[in-house]
Structure formats: C-alpha cells, structure tokens
C-alpha positions as semicolon CSV with decimal commas, in nm:
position;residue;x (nm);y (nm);z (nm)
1;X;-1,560;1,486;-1,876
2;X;-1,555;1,470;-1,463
3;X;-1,353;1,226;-1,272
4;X;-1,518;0,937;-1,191
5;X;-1,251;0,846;-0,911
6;X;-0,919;0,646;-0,876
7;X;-0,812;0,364;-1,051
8;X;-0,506;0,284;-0,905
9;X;-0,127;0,334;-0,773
10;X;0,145;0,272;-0,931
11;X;0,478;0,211;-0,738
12;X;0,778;0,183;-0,815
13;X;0,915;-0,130;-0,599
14;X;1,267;-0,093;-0,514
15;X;1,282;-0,493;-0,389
16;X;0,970;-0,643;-0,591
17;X;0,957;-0,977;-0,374
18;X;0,973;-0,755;-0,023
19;X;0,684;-0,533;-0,155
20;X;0,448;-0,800;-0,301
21;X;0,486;-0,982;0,065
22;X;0,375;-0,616;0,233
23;X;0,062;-0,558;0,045
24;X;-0,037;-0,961;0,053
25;X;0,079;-1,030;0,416
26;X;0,094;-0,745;0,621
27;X;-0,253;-0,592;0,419
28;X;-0,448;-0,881;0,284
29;X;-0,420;-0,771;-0,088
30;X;-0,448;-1,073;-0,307
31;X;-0,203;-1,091;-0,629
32;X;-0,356;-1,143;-0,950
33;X;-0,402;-1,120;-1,296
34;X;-0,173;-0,857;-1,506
35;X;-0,125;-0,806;-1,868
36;X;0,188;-0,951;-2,003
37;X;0,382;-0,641;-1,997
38;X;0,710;-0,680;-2,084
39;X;0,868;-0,539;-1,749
40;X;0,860;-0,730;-1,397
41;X;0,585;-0,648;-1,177
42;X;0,246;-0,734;-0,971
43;X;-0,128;-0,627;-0,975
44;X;-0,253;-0,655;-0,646
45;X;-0,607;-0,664;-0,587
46;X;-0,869;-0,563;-0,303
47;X;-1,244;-0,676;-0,346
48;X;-1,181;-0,792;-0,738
49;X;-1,014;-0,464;-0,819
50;X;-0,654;-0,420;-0,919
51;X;-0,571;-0,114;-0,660
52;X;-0,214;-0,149;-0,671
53;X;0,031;-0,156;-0,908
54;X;0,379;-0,264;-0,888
55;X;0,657;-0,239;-1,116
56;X;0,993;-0,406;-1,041
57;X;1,339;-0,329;-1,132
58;X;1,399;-0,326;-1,503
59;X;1,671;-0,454;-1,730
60;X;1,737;-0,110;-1,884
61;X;1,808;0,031;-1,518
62;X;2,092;-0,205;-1,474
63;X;2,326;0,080;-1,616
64;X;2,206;0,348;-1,323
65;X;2,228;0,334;-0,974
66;X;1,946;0,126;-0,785
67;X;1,647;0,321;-0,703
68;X;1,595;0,370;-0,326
69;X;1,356;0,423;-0,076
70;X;1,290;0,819;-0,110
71;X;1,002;1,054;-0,040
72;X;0,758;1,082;-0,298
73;X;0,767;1,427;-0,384
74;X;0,481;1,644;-0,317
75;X;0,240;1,335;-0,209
76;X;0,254;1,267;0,127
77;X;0,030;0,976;0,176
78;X;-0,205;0,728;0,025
79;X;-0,496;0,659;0,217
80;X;-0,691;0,323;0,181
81;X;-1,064;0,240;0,318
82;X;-0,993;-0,074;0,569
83;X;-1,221;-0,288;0,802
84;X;-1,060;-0,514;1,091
85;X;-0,891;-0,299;1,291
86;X;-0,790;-0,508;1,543
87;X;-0,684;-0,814;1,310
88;X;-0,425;-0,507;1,096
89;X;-0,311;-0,399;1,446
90;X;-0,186;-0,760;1,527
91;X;-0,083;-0,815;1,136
92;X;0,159;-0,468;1,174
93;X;0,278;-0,544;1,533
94;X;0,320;-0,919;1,379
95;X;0,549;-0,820;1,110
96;X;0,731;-0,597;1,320
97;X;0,619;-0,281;1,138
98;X;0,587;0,055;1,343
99;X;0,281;0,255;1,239
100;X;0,132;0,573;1,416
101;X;-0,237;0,523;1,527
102;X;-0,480;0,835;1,557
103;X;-0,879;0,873;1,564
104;X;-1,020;1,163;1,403
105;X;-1,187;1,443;1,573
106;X;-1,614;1,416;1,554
107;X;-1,594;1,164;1,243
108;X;-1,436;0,839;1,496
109;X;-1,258;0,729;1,178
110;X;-0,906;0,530;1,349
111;X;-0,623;0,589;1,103
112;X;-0,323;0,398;1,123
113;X;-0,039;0,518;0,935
114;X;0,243;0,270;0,822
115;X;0,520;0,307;0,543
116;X;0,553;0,037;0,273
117;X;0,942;-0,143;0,178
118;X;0,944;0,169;-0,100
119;X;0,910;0,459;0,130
120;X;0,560;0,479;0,030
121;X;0,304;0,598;0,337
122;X;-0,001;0,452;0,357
123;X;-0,271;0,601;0,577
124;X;-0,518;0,302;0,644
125;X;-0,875;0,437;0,777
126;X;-1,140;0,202;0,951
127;X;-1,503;0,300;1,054
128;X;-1,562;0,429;1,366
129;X;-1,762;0,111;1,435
130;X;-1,424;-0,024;1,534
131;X;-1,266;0,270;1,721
132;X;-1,331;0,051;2,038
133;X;-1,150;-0,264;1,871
C-alpha cells in the first residue's frame, strides 16, 4: 500500500479568527466547505483542495490552560509550492510579517520562510522562473 502523498495539515489554532485571516490574507488560501464537525474550525483550500486544516479552541479545553504558540516538536517546517513571488513579498511586508528569504543552490528555487499566528513555520518555495522577481 505506498503513499500516494499528503493530504493535508492539521493545526491547532490558538486564536481561530487571527489564523483564518493569515492563510486567506497574507497567503491567498480561500475558506471553504467543512463537514459539520462538532468542534470550531476552518478548511482552507488552494486550487480546489482542502490543504489546511484548522481546529479552534474547544469547549472541553475551557478547564486547562490556553494553548500557546510553541514549537512543534520534531517538525520544523511545512513547506508549500507557491507562484507570485513578488505579489507574497509585498502581501508579508504588507501585513507586517518578518520572513527570511533564501534561493537554493543550482535548483534557483526562492524560499521564503514565515511563521503562522500558531508558531507554525511555513517554508513557501517559488520556481526559479521568479528568482529575478
């Protein structure tokens, strides 16, 4: 039974509002459709595909202390396939978001790495058609 690939993150969204207005905003996702689950939360879609998941604060939590903005354990990054580099360079310095730019070595793949309202690092890699934008 191989892998066929991924279907999706899952993160758990320490402010839902603040990290629905990140991944529609600041990265173009669109919200959409989501089963009625019976806990608070988003799908957020890229090209008709529900890549990310979100899942907001539940009523059963209100007895432990709030979930913050921590590293996420042995997984350092999520990287994402992007086009437009120079419209998510405007969108990040628009929003006021820092993020670390880099182009990879032979491949001219520009990554730019910003962090999401959970903690959550998100490596964002465009084709080196667009290293020069």
């Amino acid at each position: 039974m191989p892998i066929g690939g991924i279907e999706h993150i899952n993160i758990w969204a320490v402010d839902l509002d603040a990290t629905i207005a990140f991944y529609r905003n600041v990265l173009g996702l669109e919200q959409g459709d989501r089963p009625p689950f019976d806990f608070p939360g988003a799908w957020l879609y890229a090209g008709g595909v529900p890549v990310i998941h979100l899942v907001g604060p539940r009523a059963a939590d209100a007895n432990r202390p709030p979930r913050r903005a921590q590293p996420t354990g042995q997984i350092d990054h999520v990287a994402l396939a992007a086009t437009g580099l120079p419209d998510m360079r405007a969108r990040l310095k628009a929003h006021g978001l820092a993020f670390r730019e880099q182009v990879v070595p032979r491949d001219g793949v520009t990554q730019l790495f910003v962090t999401d309202p959970n903690g959550v690092v998100l490596e964002l890699n465009f084709p080196a058609s667009e290293t020069g934008g």
